[in-house]
C-alpha positions as a Markdown table, in Angstrom:
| # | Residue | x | y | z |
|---|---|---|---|---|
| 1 | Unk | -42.4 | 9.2 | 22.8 |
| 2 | Unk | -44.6 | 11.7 | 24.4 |
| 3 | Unk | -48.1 | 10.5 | 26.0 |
| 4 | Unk | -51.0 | 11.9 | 26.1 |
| 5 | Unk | -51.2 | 15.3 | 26.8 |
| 6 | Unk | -47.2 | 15.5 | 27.2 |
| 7 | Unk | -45.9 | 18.3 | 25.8 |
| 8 | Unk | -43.4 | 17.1 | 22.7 |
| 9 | Unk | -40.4 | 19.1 | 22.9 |
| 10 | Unk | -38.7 | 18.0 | 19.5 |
| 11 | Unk | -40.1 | 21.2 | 17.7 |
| 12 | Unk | -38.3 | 23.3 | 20.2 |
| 13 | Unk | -35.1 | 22.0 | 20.1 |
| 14 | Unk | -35.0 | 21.7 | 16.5 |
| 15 | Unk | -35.0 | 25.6 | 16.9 |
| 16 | Unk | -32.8 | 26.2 | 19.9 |
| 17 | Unk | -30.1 | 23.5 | 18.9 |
| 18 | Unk | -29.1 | 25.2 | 16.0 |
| 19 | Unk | -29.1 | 28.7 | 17.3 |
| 20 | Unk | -27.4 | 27.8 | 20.6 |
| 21 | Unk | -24.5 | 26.4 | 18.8 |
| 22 | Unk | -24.0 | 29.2 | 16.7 |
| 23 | Unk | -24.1 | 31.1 | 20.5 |
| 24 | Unk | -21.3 | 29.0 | 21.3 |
| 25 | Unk | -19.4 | 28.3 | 18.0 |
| 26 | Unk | -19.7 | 32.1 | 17.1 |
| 27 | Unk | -16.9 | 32.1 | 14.1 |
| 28 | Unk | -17.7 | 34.5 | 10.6 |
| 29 | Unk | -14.9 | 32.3 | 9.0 |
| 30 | Unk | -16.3 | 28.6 | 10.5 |
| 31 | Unk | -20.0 | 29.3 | 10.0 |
| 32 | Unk | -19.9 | 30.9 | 6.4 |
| 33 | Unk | -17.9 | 27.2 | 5.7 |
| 34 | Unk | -20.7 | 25.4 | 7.2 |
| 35 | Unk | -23.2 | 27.1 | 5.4 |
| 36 | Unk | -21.6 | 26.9 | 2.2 |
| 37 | Unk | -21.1 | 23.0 | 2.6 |
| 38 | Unk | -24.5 | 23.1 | 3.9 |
| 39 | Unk | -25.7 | 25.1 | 0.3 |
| 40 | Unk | -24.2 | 22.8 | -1.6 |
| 41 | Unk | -25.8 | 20.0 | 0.1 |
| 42 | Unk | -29.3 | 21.4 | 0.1 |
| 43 | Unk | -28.8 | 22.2 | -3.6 |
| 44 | Unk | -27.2 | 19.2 | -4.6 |
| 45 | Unk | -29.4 | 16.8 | -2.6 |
| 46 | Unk | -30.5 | 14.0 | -5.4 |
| 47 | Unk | -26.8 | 13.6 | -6.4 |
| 48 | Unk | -25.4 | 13.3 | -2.8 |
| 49 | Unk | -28.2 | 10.7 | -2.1 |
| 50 | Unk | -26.9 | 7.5 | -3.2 |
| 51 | Unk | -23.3 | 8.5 | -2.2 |
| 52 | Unk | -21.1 | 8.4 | 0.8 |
| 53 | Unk | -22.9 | 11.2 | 2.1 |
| 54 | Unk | -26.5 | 10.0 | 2.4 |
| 55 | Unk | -26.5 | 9.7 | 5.9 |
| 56 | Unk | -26.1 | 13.7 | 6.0 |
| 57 | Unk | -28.5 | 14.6 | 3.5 |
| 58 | Unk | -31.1 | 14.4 | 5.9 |
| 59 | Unk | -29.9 | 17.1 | 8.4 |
| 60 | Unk | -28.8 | 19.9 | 5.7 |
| 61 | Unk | -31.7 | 22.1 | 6.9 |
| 62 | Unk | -30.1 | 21.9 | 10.1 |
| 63 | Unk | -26.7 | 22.2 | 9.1 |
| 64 | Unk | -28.1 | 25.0 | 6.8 |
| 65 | Unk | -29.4 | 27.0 | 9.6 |
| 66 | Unk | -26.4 | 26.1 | 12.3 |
| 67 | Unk | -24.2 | 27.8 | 9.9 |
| 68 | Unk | -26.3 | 30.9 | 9.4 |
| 69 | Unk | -26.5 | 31.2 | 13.1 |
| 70 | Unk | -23.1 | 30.6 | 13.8 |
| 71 | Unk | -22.2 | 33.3 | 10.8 |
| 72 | Unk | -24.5 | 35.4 | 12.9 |
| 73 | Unk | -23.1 | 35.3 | 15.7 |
| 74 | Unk | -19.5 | 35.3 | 14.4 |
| 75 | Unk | -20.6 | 39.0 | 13.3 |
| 76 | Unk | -21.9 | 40.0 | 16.5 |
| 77 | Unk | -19.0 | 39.0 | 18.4 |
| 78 | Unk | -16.5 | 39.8 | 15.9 |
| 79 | Unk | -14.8 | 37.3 | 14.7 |
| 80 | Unk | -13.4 | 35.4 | 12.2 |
| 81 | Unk | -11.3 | 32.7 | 12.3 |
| 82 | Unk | -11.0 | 33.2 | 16.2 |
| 83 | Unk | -9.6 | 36.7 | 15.1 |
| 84 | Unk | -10.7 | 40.1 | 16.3 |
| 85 | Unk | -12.3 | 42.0 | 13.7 |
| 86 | Unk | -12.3 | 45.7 | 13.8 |
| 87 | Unk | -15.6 | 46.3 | 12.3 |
| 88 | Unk | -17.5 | 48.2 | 15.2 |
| 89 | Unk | -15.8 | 50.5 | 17.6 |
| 90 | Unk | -16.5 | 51.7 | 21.0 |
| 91 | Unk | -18.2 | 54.5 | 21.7 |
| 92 | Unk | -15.9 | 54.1 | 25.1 |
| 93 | Unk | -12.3 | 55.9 | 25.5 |
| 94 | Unk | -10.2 | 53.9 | 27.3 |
| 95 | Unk | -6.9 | 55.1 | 28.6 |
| 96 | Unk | -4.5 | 52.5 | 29.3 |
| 97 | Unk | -1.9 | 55.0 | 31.9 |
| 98 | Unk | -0.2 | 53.6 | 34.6 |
């Protein structure tokens, strides 16, 4: 617990947690699953309650938003299912000649 004048840094992580794991999970495929388990959860939150999934209903904003950043940054990387996606070329010729 922070004292006095201590600086609380639970409000920053709650940001950068989710965002630095989509950095690192990066996957189109991966995150748009998390996000849609995350949806469901988030919209199906008083039925999930009282089940075997009441200790996650809790952290479906997070879940919510590590999906969306992992989908993210799947698309930036280009990527889904730990496949290359052809979606952006280079502007870069590269001649492979030996």
């Amino acid at each position: 617990m922070p004292t006095y004048l201590e600086a609380n840094p639970a409000l920053i992580s709650s940001v950068t947690f989710p965002w630095l794991f989509g950095m690192m999970f990066g996957d189109m495929g991966h995150g748009s699953i998390l996000c849609a388990i995350a949806i469901v959860l988030v919209f199906g939150a008083d039925k999930f309650k009282n089940g075997p999934l009441a200790d996650v209903v809790p952290l479906r904003y997070l879940f919510l938003f590590m999906g969306i950043s992992a989908t993210y940054c799947g698309f930036v990387y280009n990527e889904f299912f730990a496949m290359q996606t052809e979606m952006f070329h280079s502007c870069y010729r590269v001649d492979y000649r030996d």
